[in-house]
N, C-alpha and C positions, 0 to 999 in steps of 0.2 A: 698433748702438745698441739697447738697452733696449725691450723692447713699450711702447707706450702707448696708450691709447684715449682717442677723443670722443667725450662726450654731448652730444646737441643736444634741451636743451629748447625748445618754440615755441610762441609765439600762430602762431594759425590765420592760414595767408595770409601770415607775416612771412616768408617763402623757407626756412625751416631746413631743410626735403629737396634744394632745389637749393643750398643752401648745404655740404650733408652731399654731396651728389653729387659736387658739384665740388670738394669738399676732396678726395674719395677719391683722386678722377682725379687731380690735381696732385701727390699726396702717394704716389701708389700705394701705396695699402691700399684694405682691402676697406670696403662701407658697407651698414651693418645698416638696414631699414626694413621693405618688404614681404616681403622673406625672411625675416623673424624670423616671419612666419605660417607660411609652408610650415612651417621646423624646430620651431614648436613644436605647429601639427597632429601631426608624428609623433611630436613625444615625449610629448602627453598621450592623441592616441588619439582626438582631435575631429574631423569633419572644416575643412579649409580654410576654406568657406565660411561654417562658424559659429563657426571661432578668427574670421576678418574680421570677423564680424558682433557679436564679444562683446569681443574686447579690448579694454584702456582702457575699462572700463567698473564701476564699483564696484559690490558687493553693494546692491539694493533694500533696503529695510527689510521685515524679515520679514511685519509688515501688510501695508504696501504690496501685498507678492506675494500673501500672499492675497486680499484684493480683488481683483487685477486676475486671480487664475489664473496668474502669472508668476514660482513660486518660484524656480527655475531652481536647482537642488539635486541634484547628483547625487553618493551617495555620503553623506558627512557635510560635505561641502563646499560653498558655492555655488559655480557653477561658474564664475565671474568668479575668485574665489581660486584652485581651478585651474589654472586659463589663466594667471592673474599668475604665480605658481610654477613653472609651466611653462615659461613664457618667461621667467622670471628666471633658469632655468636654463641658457637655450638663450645668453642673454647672456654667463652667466659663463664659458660652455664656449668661445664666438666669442672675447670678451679672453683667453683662457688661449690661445688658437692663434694670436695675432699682432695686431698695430697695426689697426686697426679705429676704423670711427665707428657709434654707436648708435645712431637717429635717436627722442626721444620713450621711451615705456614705462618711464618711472622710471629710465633708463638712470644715472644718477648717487646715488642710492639703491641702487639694486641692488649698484652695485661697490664700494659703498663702504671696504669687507672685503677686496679680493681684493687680489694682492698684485704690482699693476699700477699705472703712473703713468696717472693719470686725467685728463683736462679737462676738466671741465665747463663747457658754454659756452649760457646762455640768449637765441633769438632775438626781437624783437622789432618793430615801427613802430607808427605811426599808424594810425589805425584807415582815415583816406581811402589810404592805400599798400595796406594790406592791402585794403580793398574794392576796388580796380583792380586786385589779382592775381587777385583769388578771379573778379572777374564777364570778365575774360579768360579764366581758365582753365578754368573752368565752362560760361561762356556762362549768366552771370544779370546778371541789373539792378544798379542798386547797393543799392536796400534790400533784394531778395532774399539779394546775397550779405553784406550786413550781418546780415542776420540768420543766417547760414550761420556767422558766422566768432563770433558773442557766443555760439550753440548748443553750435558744437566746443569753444570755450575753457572755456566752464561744465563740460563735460562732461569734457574733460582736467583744471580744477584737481579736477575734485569725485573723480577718480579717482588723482589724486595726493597729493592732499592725503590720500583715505582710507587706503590703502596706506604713504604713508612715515610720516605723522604731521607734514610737515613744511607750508608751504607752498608753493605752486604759484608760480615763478618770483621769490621772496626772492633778492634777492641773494645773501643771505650762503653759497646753497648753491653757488653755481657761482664760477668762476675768471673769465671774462666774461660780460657781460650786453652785445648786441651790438644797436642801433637798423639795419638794415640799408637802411632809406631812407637814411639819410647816407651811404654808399660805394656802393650797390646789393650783388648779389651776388659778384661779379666785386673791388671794392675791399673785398671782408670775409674774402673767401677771401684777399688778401694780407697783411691785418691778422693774422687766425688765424695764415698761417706765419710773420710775424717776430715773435708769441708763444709759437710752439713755439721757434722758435731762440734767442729768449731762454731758455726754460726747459733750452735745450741738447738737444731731443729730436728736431730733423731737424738 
């Protein structure tokens, strides 16, 4: 069959990496997430620790940085644009080499071009589902990790939104939009495959 790839947009805390994990496994294909740091450390030439430290993160406003000392400008670029380009390159070169999941980074924006079947699938819950993942899997409270997951989310739309121009988890960008409290993880990853096999792609 045909390559295909999934993007997995997510609120913070809704499973979308262990739902990208365990799509991979079941499906055997490969799944894009903290590896898209390593490959795009080498191909812009940053180290590891400050693609980790910068990605998903939009351009400051140029005030802003000077006030704070923070222009973060190298080149004619900020270096957030960079790193996006970067890694939107490191994406397209992954879907051009085989059936693959993307996890996050504009993954469904990015490909929208490429001349690959695409699904885009945005994940989601409740915000008390998500606080009992984050303050397990962290080890915080629950208004700590409430405030952990309204932080990451602000800070994922305001970098998606600035980069595609579109909005951050609109329906109309993706193929599903997935509440994963309702099945857990486990009944969403079998939901996924008998939507690929309706689309005819496993």
């Amino acid at each position: 069959m045909a390559n295909y790839v999934i993007t997995i947009g997510r609120e913070h805390g809704s499973g979308g990496r262990y739902l990208g994990e365990e799509l991979a496994r079941v499906l055997g294909i490969k799944c894009y997430d903290s590896e898209l740091i390593a490959e795009t450390a080498a191909k812009s030439g940053f180290a590891e620790g400050f693609v980790q430290s910068h990605e998903e993160q939009r351009p400051q406003s140029f005030l802003y940085s000077l006030v704070t000392g923070s222009a973060g400008f190298m080149g004619d670029q900020p270096v957030s644009v960079q790193l996006f380009q970067a890694q939107s390159d490191v994406i397209r070169n992954a879907a051009r080499a085989g059936s693959c999941i993307i996890i996050g980074r504009c993954g469904n924006y990015v490909l929208r071009e490429e001349n690959v079947t695409v699904v885009n699938l945005f994940v989601h819950a409740p915000m008390f589902a998500r606080v009992a993942r984050v303050s397990e899997r962290d080890n915080l409270d629950a208004a700590e990790a409430e405030r952990k997951i309204k932080l990451t989310d602000k800070e994922r739309q305001a970098y998606y939104n600035f980069f595609t121009g579109e909005h951050w988890g609109d329906a109309k960008d993706y193929d599903l939009t997935i509440d994963t409290s309702k099945l857990g993880i486990p009944g969403t990853v079998t939901l996924v495959q008998e939507y690929l096999k309706l689309r005819g792609l496993i």
